[in-house]
C-alpha positions as CSV (number, residue, x, y, z in Angstrom):
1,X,5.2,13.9,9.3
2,X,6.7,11.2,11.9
3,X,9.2,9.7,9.7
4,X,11.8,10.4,12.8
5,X,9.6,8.2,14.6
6,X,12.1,5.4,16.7
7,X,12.2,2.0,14.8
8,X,9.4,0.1,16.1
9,X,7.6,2.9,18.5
10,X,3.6,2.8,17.4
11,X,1.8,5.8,16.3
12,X,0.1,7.3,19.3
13,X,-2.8,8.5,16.6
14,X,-4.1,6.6,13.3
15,X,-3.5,10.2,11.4
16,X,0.3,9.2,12.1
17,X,0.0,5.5,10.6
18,X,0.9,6.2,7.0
19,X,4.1,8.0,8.0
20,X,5.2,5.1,10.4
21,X,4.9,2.7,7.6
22,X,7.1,4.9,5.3
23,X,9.8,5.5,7.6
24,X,9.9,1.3,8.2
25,X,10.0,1.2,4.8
26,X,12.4,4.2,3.7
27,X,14.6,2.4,6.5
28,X,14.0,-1.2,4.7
29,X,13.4,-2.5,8.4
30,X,11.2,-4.9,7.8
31,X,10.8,-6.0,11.6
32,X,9.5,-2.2,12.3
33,X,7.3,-2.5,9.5
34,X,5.6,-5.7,10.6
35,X,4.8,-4.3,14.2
36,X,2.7,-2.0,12.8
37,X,0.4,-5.0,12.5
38,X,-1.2,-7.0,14.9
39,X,-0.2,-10.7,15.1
40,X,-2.9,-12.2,12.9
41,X,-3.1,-9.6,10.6
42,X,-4.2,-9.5,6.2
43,X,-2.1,-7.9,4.5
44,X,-2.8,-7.8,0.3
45,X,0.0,-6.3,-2.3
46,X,-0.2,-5.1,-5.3
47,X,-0.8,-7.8,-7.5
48,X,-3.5,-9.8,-5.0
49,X,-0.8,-11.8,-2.8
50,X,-2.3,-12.3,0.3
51,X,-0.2,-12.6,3.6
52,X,-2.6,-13.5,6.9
53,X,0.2,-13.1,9.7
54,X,2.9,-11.1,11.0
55,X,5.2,-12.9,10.4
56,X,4.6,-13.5,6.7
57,X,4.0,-9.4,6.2
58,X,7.8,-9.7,7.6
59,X,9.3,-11.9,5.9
60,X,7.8,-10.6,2.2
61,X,8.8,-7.2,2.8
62,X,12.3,-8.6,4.2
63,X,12.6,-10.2,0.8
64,X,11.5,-7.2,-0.9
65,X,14.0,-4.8,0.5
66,X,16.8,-7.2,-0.1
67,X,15.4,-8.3,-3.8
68,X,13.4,-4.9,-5.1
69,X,13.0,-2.4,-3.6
70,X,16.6,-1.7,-2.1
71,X,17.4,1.5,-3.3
72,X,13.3,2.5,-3.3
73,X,11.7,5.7,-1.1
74,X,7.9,5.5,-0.6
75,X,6.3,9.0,0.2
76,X,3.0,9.8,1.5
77,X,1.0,11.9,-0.4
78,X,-2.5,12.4,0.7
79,X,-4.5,10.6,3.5
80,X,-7.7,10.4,4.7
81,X,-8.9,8.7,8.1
82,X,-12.5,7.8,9.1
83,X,-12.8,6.9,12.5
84,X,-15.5,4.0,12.6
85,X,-16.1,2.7,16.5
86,X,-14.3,3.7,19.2
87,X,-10.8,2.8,19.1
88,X,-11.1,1.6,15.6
89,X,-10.4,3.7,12.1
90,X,-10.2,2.9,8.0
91,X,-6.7,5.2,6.7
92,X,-6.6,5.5,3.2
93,X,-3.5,7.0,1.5
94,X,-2.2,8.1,-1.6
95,X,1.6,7.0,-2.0
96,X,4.8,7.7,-4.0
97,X,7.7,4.8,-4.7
98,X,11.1,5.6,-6.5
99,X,13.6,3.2,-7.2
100,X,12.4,0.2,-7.5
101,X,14.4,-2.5,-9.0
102,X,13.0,-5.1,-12.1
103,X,14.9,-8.8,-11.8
104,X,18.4,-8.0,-12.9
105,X,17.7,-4.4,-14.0
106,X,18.3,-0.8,-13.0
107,X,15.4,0.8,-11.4
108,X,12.3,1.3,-13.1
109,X,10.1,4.7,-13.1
110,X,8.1,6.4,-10.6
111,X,4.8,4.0,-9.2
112,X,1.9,5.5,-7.7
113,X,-1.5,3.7,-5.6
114,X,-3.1,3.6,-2.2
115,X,-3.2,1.7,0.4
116,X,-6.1,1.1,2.6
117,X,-5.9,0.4,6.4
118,X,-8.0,-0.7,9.2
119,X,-6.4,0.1,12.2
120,X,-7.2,-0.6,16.0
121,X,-6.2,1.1,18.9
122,X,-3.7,-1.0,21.3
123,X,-1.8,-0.5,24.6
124,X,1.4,0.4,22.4
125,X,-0.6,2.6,19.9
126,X,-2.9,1.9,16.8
127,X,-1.7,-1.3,14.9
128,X,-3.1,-2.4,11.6
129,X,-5.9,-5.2,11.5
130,X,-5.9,-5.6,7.4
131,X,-3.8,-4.0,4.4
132,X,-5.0,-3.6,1.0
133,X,-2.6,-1.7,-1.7
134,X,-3.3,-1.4,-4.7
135,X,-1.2,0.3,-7.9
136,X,-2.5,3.2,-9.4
137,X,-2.1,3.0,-13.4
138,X,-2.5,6.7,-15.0
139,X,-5.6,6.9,-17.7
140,X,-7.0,2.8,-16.7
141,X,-10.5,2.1,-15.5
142,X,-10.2,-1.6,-15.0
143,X,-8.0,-4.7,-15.9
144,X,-8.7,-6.6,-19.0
145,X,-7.7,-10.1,-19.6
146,X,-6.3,-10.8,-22.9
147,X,-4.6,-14.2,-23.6
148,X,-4.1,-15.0,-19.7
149,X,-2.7,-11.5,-18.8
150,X,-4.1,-8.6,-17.2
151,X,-3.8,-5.7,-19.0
152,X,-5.0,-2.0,-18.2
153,X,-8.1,-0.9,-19.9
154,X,-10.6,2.3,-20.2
155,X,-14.3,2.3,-21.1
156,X,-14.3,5.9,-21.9
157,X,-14.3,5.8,-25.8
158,X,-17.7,4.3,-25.0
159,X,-18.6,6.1,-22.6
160,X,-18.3,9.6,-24.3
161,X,-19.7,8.7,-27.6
162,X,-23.0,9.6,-27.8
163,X,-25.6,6.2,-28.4
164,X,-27.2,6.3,-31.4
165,X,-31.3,5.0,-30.8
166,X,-32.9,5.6,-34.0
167,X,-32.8,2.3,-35.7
């Protein structure tokens, strides 16, 4: 683990990525955070919000710390890096988030998903190209819209239960 990484050094190795994003975030500095990405960056949350700069992956997770996640700790659980071209890689890691804060409300229980990276090799070490993290919700298969709002679903009643043919 790198988390004693120095506020807005770049991993030297896309292995190291994950950690560097954790300590930015465990530090709420979202000005670290952000130079983990290159200028024009993607970056997607949780719920499909997409920010395309920067600058804007700075300022939402600025908000964030300040608003949510204040008294949150992301861990890194389990990560897996393919290297795809020379000087180019896909990261994708399991996380951990504690503390997280509802609007006006005491924090809320443990969240769990994966994030997915493209990173590039650059003169000050491997930035992020695109960001895609996505929450994991124990026992759901899909989202299911009901009345406007998505809600988690399974198909694995059906699934199991054996088809009857005979008709």
């Amino acid at each position: 683990m790198i988390s004693d990484l120095a506020p807005g050094a770049q991993p030297s190795r896309p292995e190291e990525f994950p950690d560097a994003f954790a300590a930015a975030w465990n530090r709420k500095a979202a000005e670290s955070l952000a130079s983990l990405f290159v200028e024009d960056a993607d970056f997607i949350n949780v719920v499909g919000l997409w920010w395309e700069n920067q600058d804007s992956i700075r300022s939402a997770h600025d908000y964030g710390f300040r608003k949510i996640f204040t008294d949150s700790h992301m861990s890194v659980e389990r990560v897996k890096t393919r290297h795809i071209a020379e000087g180019v890689a896909v990261i994708v890691w399991e996380w951990t988030l504690t503390g997280q804060h509802p609007p006006g409300g005491q924090p809320v229980g443990t969240r769990q998903g994966l994030f997915t990276f493209v990173v590039r090799q650059q003169n000050e070490g491997w930035l992020a190209i695109t960001a895609q993290n996505t929450d994991r919700i124990s026992g759901s298969e899909t989202n299911v819209s009901r009345g406007g709002e998505l809600q988690p679903g399974t198909y694995q009643e059906s699934i199991s239960k054996p088809r009857n043919t005979q008709r």
